[in-house]
Structures are given as C-alpha cells and as structure tokens.
N, C-alpha and C positions, 0 to 999 in steps of 0.2 A: 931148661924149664920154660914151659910157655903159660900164660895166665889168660882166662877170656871171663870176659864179664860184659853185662847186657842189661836189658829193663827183664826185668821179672814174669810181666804178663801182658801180653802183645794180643790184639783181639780184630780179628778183621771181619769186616760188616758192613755191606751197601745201606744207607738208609740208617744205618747205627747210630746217628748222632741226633736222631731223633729220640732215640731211649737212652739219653746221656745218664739219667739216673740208674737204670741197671749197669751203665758201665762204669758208675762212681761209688757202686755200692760199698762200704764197708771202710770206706777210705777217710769219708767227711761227717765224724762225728757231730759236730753243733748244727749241722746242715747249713752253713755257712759259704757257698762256693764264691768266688772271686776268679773272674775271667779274666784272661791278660789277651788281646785280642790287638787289632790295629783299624784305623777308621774303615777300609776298604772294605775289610770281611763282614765288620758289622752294618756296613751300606749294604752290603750286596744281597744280607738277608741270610747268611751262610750260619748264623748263630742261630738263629728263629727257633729251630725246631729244639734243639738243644736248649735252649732259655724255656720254653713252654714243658718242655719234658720235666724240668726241674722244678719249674716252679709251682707245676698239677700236681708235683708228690712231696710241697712243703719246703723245699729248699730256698734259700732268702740270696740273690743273686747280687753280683756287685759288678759291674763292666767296665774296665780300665782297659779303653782304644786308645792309650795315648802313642802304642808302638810305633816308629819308624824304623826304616832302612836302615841297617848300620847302627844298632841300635845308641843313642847316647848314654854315658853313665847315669848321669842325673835326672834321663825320663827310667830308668832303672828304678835310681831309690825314690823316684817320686812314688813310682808305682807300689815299693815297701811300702813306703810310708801308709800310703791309703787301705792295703791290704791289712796292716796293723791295725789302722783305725776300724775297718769292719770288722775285727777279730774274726779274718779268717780261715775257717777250718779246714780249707783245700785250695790249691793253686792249678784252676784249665788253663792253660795254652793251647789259644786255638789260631791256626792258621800259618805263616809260613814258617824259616827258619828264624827271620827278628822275634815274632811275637814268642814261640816257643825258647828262644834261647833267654828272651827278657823273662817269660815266665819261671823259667830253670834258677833264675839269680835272686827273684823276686820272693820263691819260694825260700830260698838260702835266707837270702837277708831279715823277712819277716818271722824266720823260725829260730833265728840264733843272735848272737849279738856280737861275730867278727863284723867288723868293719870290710866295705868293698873294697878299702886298699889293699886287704892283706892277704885278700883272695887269689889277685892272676898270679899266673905261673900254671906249674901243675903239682897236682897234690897238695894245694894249700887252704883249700876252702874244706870245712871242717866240720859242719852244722852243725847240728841239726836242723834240719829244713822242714817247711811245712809237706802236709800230702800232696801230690803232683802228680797230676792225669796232663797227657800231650795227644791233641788232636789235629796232626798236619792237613793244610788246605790246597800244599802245594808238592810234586815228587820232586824233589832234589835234593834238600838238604840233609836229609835224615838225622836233622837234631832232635827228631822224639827217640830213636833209642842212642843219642851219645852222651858222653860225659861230660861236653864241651861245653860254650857260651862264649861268643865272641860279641866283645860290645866295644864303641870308640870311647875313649879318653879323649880330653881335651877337646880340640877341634879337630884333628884326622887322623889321630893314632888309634890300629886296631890293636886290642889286648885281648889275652885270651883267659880262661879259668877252664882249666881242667880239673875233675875230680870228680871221684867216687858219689858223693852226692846228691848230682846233676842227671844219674839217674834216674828219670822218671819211675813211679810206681806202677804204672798202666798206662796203657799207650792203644787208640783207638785209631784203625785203619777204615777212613769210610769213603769209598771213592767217588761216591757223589758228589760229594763237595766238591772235587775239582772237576765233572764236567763243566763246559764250555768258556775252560780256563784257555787266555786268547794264543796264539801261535808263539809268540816271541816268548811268553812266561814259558811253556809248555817245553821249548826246545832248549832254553836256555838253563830252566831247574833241571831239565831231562841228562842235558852235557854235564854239570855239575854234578849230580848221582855218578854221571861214569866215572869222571874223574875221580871221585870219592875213591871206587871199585880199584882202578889202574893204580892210583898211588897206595892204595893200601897192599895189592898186592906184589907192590915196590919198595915198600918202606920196609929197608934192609932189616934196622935196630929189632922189630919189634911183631916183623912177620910170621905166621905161626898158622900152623895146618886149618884150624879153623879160620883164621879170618881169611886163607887165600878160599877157603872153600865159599865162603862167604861171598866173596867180591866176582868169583865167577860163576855162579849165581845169579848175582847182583844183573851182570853185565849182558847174561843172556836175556834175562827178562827186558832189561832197557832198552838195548841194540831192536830187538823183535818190538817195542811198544813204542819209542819214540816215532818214526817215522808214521806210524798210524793214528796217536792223537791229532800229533800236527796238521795230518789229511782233515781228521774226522774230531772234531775236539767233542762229540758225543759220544764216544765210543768206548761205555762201560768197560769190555774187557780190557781196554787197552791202558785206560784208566787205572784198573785195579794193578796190573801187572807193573805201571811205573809207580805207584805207589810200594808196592812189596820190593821193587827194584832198590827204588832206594834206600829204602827199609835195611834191605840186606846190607848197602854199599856202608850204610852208617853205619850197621853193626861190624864191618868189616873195619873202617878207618877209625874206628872209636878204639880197637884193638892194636892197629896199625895205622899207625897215626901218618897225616898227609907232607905230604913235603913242596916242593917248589913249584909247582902249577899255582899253589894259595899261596904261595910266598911273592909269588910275582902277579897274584890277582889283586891281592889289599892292598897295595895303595890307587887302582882305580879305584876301589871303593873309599877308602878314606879320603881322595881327594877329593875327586870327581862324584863320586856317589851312586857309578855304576852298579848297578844289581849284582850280586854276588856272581849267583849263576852264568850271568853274562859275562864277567871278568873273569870267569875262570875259563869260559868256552875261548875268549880272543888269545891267550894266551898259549892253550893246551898244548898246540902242536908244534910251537916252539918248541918249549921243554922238553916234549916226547922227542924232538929230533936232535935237542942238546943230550938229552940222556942216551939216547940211543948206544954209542958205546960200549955205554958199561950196562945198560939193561935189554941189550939184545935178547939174551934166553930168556930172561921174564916176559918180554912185549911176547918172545914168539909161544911160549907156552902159553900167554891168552890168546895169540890168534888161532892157535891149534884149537883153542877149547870153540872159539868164535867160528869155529870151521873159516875160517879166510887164509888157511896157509899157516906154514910153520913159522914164516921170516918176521922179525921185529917190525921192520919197513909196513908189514902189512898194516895194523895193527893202525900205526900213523895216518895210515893213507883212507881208514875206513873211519879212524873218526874227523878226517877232514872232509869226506864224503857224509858222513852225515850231516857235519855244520854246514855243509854244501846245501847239502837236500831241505836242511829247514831255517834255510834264510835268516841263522842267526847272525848281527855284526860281528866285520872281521876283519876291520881295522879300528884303529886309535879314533881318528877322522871320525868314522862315524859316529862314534860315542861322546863329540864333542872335547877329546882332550886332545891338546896340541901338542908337536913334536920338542917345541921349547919342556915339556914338564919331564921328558924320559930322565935326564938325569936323576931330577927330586925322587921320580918315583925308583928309580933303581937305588939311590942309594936305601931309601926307606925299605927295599923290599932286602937288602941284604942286612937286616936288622933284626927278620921274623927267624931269627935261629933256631928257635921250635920247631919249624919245619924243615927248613935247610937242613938241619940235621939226619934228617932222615931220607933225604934225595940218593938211588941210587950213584948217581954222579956230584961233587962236589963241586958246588954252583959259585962263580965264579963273578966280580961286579962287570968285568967287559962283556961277558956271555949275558946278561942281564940285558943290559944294554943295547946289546944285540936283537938279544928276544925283540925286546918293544921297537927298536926300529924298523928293524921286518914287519912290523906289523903299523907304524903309523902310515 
C-alpha cells in the first residue's frame, strides 16, 4: 500500500503576492495575520506589496523577522509567544526554507499547547495549529508543501519534526519574488531541490509511483532552469519553472523521505552554519558515487528520463557538471571548515538515522569520512 499526502491548495501567480488578501481569503477569521519572515526579505522590500494588500482590505499585520539560518529553538518559541500575544488568526511564512519551516512550528505551538520537546521525531507533533499560508522567496527547499521543520537545539544539533500538521493550508507560488536572487543562492537552493528529487526517488522504505513521478518532474524543470537563472537572474520563465521544480521535489521527499546527502549536509550546517543548500551541493556527488552500487538502476532510470543515457555514472557526472557550470563551492576549504572538524562532523552525521535509513546503500562511518575528505 502506498500513501501520498500534500498541501491542499497550491496557487501560482507572477505578481500574486501583491493580492495576499485574495490568497488568504477564508483562512483568517479575526483578520489578524502574523508574518514570520527574516530581516533580509523584509530589507529587500519583498513583503511591501503583501503588507499593503492586506492592510487596504482591514487586516491588522504583525511582522516577526527575527528568523535565522538554521533556525534556533528559542527564536521559535520566541516567535509563539509573540504570535499568542497578538492573538493570531493566521501564520504567513514568507521567504526561504528557515522562515517557512519557523512559521510551520510557530503555527503548531501558538494553536496547541504540546510542548516543543515532545514534538521531533516523526508523527509526534499533534496540534492543532493555527491557519498557515507558505509563501517561498527562494526554489530549493520546498518546505511550503512538506511536512517537515528542521530547527537546531542547543548550539549545533539539527532536529527534525515531522508530521501531518506542518502541512500548510495554501501555499502561494509568486516568481517574482525571487527575480535578481544573486548566482550563489540561485545555484545552491537550485542543487538542493535536485537532490530533494534523486533522493526521493531513492528512498527505498517509502518510494511509491507518485512521488517517483513527482521528482522526475521535479528534475526536468530544474536541470532546463537552473543553468539559465544563473546566466540571467531576470529571467521570469526560468524563475517560475525552478520554483514549481522544487515544488514538485518537496512534494516528492515529503512522501519519500531524504536520506544521506542531508545526513552528511547538517553538520556543515550545525557547525559551521553553511547554507543548507550549499551543503547539500558539496556533498552530493560523494554519496551518489558511494551509492552507486546499489542504486545503479535508479540513477540510470533518471538519466533515461534526463535524456543523458541509460547508465547510473551518467547521472553523477551531470550533476557535477552542473555545480561545475554555476560556480557553486566544492570543497570544505572554501566554506571555511577545516579538515581537523571531518571526524566531529562524521560522527554527528551518523546520528541523523532519519535519513540513513532510507539511503539506498547502508552508509557506513569510514565512507562518511571518506566523503568529506575528498572534499576538504
């Protein structure tokens, strides 16, 4: 038996996020909205239109930019807390995978009264949660349609919350927002959407006809749109297409959940504070060449679809030509982590069981180890 489940009402529209009030319609009883946002987007002015929309048609606005990278627990429940204080009637998240994942938990916590301990894992979080509209600013992460939330504990440990809940109610796709988004975001969220796609259509346990259709999909829209923002970072269609790219890839690893490429990204992130996206890209083509093995007929069934040939090999070789072509880092070195931390981070990455478990190939601590030396 296979199960697929998703956001409910998905809505794509250049310029959409100017009529934020017809896409929030019906959702925000008190007309109360509460934005979970982060300083950058609201520097950049990427809310403007959205906050005027709302506010011309009576809606009483509240803006919580306190998100960071990686998000921390406690700018989480900071964020509840304040969102309780305004008695809010709806939770936006706007802009990349931190602000929307903080909004996803924000929503959780302000609508129910488990506690954030009793949340990670999966299937533990329980709500009810307030209304939740997700409006991405950046194509990679596809946390507006997953179930997920990943936030650090303590000082560098990533945790995750999986569950049913974390479903957004509506989910707005506006690709303007991410024109003249700069080369290194563009190629780095861009590689992260593929890998989203490749490990979903990997992930043995939980693989299932829709989400493999799902991720190649994903992967034709990506492969054809990345190389072209990065040219042209004005380049509406190319824009829209890595947005529904990764759209798809979420809705594919939401079903079919990620394994060892993120298993051995977070702890760049949790130490170092690497970009997601970008630690998932330094990594990628280790693991596709550690799995190789055992996921030959899956790589070469996406190269077939990718037109590059039947063979697994291919497959590797085109997404190291892509991180080729768009100049994302592609070693340790240059991300500022030195080769003294490989241990720390290997052991920490064979900890995310979550994902390990779902690795075509059973990922091993020497092979780990391996990975990131090839790469510092």
């Amino acid at each position: 038996m296979h199960n697929f489940r998703t956001v409910p009402d998905i809505r794509i529209e250049r310029g959409g996020s100017a009529k934020m009030d017809v896409h929030i319609e019906g959702l925000c009883q008190n007309k109360r909205v509460f934005i979970v946002t982060d300083k950058g987007v609201n520097r950049l002015g990427l809310l403007d239109a959205a906050k005027a929309a709302l506010r011309d048609t009576g809606y009483v606005v509240e803006i919580f930019d306190q998100v960071v990278a990686d998000p921390p627990e406690e700018i989480v429940c900071a964020g509840a807390k304040r969102a309780r204080k305004f008695d809010a009637g709806l939770v936006l998240g706007f802009g990349g995978g931190s602000p929307m994942d903080t909004a996803k938990v924000i929503a959780l916590l302000a609508g129910s009264d488990q506690p954030i301990s009793k949340m990670y894992g999966v299937g533990l979080a329980t709500g009810p949660r307030l209304p939740l509209v997700l409006v991405p600013t950046t194509a990679g992460t596809g946390s507006e349609v997953t179930n997920v939330a990943i936030l650090t504990t303590g000082k560098t440990e990533k945790q995750g919350i999986v569950a049913h809940p974390l479903y957004a109610d509506r989910v707005l796709l506006d690709a303007s927002l991410t024109i003249g988004l700069p080369k290194i975001i563009s190629a780095a969220t861009g590689i992260d959407a593929m890998v989203h796609a490749i490990e979903a259509y990997t992930s043995l346990p939980q693989k299932n006809p829709l989400s493999d259709a799902l991720a190649l999909s994903a992967l034709i829209k990506l492969r054809d749109g990345i190389e072209n923002v990065c040219k042209d970072g004005r380049d509406i269609d190319g824009r829209e297409n890595m947005l529904i790219g990764a759209m798809l890839a979420g809705q594919a690893f939401s079903n079919a959940p990620c394994a060892a490429v993120h298993a051995l990204a977070y702890p760049l992130g949790g130490f170092f504070h690497v970009p997601h996206g970008l630690s998932n890209a330094l990594v990628l083509t280790g693991v596709m060449r550690y799995n190789l093995p055992k996921a030959e007929a899956l790589y070469g069934e996406i190269s077939t679809h990718l037109r590059l040939g039947g063979a697994g090999q291919n497959l590797i070789d085109e997404m190291q030509r892509i991180k080729d072509t768009t100049d994302v880092p592609q070693t340790l070195k240059s991300v500022d982590i030195p080769q003294s931390a490989i241990a720390l981070m290997a052991d920490d990455a064979m900890t995310k069981t979550r994902l390990l478990v779902n690795n075509p190939r059973e990922m091993t601590l020497a092979a780990t180890v391996k990975i990131y030396e090839d790469i510092a």
